[in-house]
KELUMTI-167433 format. One line per field, with one value per residue: residue number from 1; residue in three letters; x, y, z of N, C-alpha, C in turn. Coordinates in steps of 0.1 Angstrom, whole numbers, plus 5000, padded with zeros to 4 digits. Layout:
BEGIN
pos NUM:...
code ala:...
n.x X:...
n.y Y:...
n.z Z:...
ca.x X:...
ca.y Y:...
ca.z Z:...
c.x X:...
c.y Y:...
c.z Z:...
//
This chain:
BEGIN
pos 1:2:3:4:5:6:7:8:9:10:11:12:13:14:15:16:17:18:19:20:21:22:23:24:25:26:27:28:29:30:31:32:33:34:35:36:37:38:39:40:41:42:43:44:45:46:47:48:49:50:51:52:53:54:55:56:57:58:59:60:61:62:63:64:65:66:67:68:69
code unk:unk:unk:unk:unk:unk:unk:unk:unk:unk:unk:unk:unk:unk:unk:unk:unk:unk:unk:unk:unk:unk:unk:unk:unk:unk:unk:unk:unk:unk:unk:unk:unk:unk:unk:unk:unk:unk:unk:unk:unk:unk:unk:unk:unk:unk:unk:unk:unk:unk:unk:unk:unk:unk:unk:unk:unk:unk:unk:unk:unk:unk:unk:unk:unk:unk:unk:unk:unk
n.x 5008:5002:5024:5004:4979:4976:4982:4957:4944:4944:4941:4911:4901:4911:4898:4868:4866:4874:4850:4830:4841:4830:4802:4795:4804:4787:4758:4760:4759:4738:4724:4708:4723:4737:4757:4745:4753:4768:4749:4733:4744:4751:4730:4731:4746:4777:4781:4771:4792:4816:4807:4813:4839:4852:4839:4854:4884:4887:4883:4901:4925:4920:4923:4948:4962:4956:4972:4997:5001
n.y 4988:5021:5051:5074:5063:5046:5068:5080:5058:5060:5081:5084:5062:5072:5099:5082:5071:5093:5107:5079:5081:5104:5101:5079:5093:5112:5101:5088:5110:5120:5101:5077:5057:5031:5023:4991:4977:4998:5020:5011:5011:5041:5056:5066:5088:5082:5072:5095:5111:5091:5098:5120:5127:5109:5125:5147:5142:5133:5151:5167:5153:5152:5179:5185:5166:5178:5199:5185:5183
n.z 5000:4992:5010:5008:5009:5032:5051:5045:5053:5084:5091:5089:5102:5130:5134:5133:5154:5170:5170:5177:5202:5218:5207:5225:5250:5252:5251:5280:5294:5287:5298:5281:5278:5300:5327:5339:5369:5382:5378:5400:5424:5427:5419:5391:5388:5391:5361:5349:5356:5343:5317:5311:5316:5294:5277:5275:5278:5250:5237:5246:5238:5211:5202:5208:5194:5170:5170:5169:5144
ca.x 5000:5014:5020:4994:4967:4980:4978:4947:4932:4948:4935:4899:4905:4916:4882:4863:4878:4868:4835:4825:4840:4819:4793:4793:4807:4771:4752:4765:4755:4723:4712:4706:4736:4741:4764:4735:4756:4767:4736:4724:4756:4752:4722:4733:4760:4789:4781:4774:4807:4825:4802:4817:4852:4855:4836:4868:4894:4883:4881:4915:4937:4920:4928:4961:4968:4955:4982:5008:5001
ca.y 5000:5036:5057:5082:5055:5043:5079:5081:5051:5059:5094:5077:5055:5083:5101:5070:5069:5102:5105:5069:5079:5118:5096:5072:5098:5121:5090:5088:5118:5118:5083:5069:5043:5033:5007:4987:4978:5013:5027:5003:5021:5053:5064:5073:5099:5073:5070:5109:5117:5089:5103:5138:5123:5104:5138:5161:5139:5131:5167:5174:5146:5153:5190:5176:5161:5182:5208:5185:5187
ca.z 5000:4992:5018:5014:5013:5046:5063:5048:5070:5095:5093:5086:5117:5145:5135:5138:5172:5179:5165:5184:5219:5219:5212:5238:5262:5256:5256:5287:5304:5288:5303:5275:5279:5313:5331:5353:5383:5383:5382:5412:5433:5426:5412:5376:5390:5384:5348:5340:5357:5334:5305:5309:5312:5285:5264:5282:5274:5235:5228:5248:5227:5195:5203:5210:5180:5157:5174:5171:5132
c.x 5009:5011:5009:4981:4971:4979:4964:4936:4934:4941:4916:4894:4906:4899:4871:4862:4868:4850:4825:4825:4831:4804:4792:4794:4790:4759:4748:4760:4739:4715:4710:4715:4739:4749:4750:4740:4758:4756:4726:4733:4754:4742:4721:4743:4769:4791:4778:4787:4816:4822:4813:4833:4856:4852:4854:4879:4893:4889:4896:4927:4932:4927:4942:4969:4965:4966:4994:5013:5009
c.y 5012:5039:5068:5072:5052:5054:5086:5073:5053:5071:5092:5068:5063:5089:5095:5070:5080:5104:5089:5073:5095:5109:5088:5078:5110:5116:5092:5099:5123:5111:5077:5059:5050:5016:5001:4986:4988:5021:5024:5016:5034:5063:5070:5082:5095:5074:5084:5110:5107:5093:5112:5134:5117:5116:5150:5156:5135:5145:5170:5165:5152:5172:5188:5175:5165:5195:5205:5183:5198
c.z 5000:5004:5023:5016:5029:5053:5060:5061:5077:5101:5097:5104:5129:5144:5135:5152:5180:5180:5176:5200:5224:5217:5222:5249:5261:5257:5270:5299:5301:5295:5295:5271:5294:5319:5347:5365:5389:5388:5395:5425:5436:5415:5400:5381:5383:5365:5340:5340:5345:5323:5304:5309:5301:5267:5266:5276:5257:5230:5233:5240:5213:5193:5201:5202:5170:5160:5169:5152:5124
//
């Protein structure tokens, strides 16, 4: 495979990445994806707060790496 095809997927692939974990991380603080045991524990709290972590840290690598560009 040439190299630009190759930093195409790869390019294709990272945004995938990102794109999937913003979703799951606002899922997440919506309620509408919940970890059940979790949710027994801690009343849905547990699973906003990792929502909103997983939305913080997305945005601050992709930030990240589109810097280091």
């Amino acid at each position: 495979m040439g190299k630009k095809v190759k930093n195409l997927l790869g390019f294709v692939a990272w945004v995938t990445g990102v794109i999937v974990s913003l979703a799951v991380g606002f899922a997440m603080t919506g309620g509408s994806l919940t970890i059940p045991w979790l949710d027994a524990v801690g009343a849905g709290v547990v699973t906003v707060v990792a929502g909103w972590i997983v939305v913080l840290t997305t945005i601050l690598s992709a930030v990240l790496a589109l810097m280091k560009q």
